[in-house]
C-alpha positions as CSV (number, residue, x, y, z in Angstrom):
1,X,80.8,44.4,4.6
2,X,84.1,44.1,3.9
3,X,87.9,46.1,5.3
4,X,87.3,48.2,8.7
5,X,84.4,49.1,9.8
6,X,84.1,50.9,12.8
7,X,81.4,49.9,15.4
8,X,80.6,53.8,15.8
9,X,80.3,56.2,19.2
10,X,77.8,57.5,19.9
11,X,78.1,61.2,21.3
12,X,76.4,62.4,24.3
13,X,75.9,65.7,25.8
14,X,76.4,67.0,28.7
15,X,72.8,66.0,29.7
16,X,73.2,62.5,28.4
17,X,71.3,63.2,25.6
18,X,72.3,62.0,21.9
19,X,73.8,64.7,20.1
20,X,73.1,63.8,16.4
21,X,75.2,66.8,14.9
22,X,78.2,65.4,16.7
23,X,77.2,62.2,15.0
24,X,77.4,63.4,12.0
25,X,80.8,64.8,12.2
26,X,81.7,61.9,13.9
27,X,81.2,60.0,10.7
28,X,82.6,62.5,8.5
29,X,86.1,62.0,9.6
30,X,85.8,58.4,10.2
31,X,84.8,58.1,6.4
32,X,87.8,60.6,5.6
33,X,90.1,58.4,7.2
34,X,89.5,55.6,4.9
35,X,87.1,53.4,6.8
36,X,85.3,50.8,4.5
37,X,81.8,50.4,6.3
38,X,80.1,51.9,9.6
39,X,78.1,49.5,12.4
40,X,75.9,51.7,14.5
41,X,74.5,50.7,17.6
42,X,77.3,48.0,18.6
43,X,78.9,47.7,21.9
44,X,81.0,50.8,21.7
45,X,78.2,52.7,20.8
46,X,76.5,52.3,24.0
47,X,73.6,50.8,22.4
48,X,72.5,49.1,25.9
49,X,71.9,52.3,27.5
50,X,69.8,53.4,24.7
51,X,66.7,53.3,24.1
52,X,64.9,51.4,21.0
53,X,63.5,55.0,19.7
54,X,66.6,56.6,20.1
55,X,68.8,53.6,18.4
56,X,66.2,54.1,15.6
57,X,66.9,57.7,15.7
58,X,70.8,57.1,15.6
59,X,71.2,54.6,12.8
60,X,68.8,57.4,10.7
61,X,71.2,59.8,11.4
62,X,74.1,57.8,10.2
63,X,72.5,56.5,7.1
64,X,71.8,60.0,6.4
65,X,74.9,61.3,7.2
66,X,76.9,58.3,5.3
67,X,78.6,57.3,1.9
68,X,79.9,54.1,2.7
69,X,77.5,51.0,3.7
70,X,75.9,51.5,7.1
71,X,75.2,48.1,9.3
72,X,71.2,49.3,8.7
73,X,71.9,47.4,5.0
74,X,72.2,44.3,7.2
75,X,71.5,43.3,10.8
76,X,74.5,42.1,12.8
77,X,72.6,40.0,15.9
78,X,74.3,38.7,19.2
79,X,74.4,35.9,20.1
80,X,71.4,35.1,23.0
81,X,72.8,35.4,26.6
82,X,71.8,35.6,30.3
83,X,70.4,32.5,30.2
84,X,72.8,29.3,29.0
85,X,72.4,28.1,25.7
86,X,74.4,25.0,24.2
87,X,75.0,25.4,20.5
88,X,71.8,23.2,19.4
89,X,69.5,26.2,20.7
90,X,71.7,28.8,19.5
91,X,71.7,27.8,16.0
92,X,68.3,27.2,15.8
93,X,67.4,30.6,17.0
94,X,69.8,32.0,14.4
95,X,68.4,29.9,12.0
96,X,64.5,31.1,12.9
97,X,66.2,35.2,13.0
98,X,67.3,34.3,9.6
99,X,64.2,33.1,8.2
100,X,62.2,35.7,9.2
101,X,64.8,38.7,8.7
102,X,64.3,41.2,5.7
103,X,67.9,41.7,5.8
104,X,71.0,39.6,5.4
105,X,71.9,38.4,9.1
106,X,75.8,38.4,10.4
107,X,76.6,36.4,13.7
108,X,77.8,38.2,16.4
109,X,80.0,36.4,18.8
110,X,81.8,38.8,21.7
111,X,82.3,36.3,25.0
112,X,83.7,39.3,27.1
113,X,80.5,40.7,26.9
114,X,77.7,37.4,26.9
115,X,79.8,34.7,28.4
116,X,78.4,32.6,24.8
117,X,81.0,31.7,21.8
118,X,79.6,30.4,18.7
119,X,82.0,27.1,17.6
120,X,83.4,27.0,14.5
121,X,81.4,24.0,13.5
122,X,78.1,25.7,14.6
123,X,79.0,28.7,12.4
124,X,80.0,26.3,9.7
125,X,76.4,24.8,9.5
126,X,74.6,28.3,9.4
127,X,76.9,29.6,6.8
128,X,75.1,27.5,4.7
129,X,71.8,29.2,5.5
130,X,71.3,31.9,2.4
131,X,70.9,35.0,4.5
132,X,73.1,34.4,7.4
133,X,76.3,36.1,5.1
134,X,78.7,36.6,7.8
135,X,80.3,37.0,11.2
136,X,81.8,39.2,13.7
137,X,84.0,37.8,16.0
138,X,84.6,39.1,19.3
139,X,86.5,36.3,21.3
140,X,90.0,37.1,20.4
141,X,91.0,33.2,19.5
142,X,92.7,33.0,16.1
143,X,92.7,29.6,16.4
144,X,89.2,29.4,16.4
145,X,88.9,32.3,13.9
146,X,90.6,29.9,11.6
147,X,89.0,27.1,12.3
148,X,85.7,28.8,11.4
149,X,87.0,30.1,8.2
150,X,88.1,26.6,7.6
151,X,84.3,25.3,7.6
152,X,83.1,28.9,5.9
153,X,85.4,28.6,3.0
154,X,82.9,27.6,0.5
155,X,80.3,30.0,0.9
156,X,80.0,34.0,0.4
157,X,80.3,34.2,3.5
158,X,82.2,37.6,5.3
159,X,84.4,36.6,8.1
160,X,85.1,39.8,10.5
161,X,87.5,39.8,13.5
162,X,86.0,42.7,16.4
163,X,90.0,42.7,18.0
164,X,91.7,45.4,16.7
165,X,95.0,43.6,18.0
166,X,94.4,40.8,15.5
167,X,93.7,42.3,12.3
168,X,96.4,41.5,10.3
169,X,96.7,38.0,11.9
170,X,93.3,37.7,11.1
171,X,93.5,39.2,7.3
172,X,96.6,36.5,7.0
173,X,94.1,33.4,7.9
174,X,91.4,34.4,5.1
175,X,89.6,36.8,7.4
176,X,87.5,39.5,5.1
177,X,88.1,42.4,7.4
178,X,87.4,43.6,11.3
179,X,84.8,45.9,13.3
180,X,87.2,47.6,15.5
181,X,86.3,49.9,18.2
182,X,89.6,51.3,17.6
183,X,88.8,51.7,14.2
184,X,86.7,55.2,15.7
185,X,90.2,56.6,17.2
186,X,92.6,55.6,14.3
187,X,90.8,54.6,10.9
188,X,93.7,56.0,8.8
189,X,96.3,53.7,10.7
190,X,94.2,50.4,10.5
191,X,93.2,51.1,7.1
192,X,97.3,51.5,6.4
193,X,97.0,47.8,7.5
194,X,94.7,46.3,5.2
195,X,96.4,47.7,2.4
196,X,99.2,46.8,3.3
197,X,98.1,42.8,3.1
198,X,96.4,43.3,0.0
199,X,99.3,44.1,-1.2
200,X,101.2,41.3,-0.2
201,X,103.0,42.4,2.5
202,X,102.3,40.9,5.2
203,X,105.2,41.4,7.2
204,X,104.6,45.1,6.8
205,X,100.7,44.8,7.8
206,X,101.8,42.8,11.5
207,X,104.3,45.3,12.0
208,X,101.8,48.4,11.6
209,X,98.8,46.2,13.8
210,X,101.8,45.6,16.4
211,X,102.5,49.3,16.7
212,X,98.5,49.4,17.5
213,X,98.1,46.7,20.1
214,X,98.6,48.4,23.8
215,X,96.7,51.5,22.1
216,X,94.0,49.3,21.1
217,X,94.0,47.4,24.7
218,X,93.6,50.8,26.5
219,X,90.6,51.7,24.8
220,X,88.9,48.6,25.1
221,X,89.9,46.3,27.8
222,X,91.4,48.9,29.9
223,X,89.9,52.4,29.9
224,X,86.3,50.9,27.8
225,X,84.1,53.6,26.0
226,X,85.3,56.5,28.3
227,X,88.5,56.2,27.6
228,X,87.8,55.6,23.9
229,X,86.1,58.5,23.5
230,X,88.2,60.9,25.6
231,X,91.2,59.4,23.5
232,X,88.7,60.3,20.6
233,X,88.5,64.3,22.0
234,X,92.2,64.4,22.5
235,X,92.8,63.9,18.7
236,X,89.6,66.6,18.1
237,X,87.0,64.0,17.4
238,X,83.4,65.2,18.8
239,X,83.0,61.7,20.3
240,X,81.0,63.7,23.0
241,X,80.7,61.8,26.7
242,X,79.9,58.8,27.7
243,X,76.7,57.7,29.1
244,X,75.9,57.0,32.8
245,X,76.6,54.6,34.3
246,X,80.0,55.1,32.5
247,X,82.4,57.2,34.4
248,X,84.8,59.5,33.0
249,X,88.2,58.2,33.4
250,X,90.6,59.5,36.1
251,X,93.9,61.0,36.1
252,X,96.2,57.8,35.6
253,X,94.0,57.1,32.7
254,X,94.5,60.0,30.7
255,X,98.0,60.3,31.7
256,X,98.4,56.3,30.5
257,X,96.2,57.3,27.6
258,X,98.1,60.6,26.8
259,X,101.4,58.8,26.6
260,X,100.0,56.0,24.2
261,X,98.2,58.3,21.6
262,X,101.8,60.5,21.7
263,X,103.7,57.6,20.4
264,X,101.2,56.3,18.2
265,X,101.3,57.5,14.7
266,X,97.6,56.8,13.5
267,X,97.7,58.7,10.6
268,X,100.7,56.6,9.3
């Protein structure tokens, strides 16, 4: 799993049902926009207001429905939360996932969202494990995204940053790529980014993720999976709705949304 990967919407209908034909358009133009890799079933899919049978039901639909690798070729797993853990008990539940796992395991770190970060040490010593192969991380701290690929630099071991603000930072400290929910709204424009870092140009690559960042806040931080997806519709992607408890958002949204995707050029 390496370059942009989007964590994928999932569509609703107007019923709140999964519409799966949706989905499958929904990846279509994702993949035809130059995304790398597709992650069913993360946070921006909604995946906690699913249930198991119908996350079952989605990723078989996006296997299906793919051409690029699909997260169902590995399992991406969050970090434990609700209750607190210290690092000690984290790691050794990662360790007994990864033991037991038929597939290759990536860490999944997003603070916002648990309240847990995985050190960079912690990750360090699990790196070492033969099928933990890799990491998502959600926290937004480049300085601890570097200090992790500081202790993962001698194994295979994919290093993925899930803020779309950060990519080219993160490419520029050794990271392997990012799973960007804004990666569903503007694929073409992020994947502009990567190449231009692997082709040495770094100053080019910050100044294309730059032009992304308040885009990128607004459909995360801001305006969340609503906003995402109605920002999604606006460009004629079949994101469908967003599932209750989720809210459509209001006027000053789409207005503040509106203005954002006119000055963005995310097929640049």
């Amino acid at each position: 799993m390496e370059g942009i990967g989007p964590p994928l919407v999932t569509p609703f209908d107007e019923s709140g049902d999964v519409d799966h034909d949706r989905l499958r358009e929904v990846v279509a133009w994702v993949e035809a926009r130059g995304v790398d890799f597709l992650v069913p079933c993360g946070s921006n899919s909604e995946a906690e207001l699913m249930t198991a049978d119908e996350r079952a039901a989605v990723v078989e639909t996006v296997v299906d429905a793919a051409s690029v690798p699909v997260g169902a070729d590995a399992a991406m797993i969050v970090t434990p939360f609700y209750y607190d853990h210290d690092q000690a008990a984290i790691e050794a539940y990662y360790r007994e996932v990864a033991d037991a796992s038929p597939l290759p395991v990536y860490l999944y770190a997003v603070p916002t969202h648990t309240g847990v970060r995985l050190e960079p040490a912690t990750v360090g010593r699990l790196a070492g494990h033969p099928s933990v192969v890799g990491m998502k991380d959600s926290s937004g701290d480049l300085a601890a995204f570097l200090r992790t690929r500081r202790r993962t630099a001698d194994a295979k071991f994919d290093l993925l940053v899930g803020s779309g603000g950060l990519l080219a930072q993160a490419l520029s400290t050794g990271g392997t790529g990012g799973v960007l929910g804004l990666a569903n709204l503007a694929p073409a424009a992020l994947a502009e980014v990567t190449a231009a870092h692997e082709a040495g140009d770094a100053t080019r690559a910050r100044r294309l993720n730059a032009a992304l960042v308040e885009l990128n806040r607004a459909v995360t931080a801001e305006f969340g999976v609503p906003g995402l997806k109605w920002a999604m519709r606006e460009r004629g992607v079949p994101a469908g709705r967003a599932r209750s408890p989720h809210r459509p958002p209001d006027a000053d949204a789409r207005d503040r949304l509106g203005e954002l995707l006119a000055a963005a050029d995310l097929e640049a």
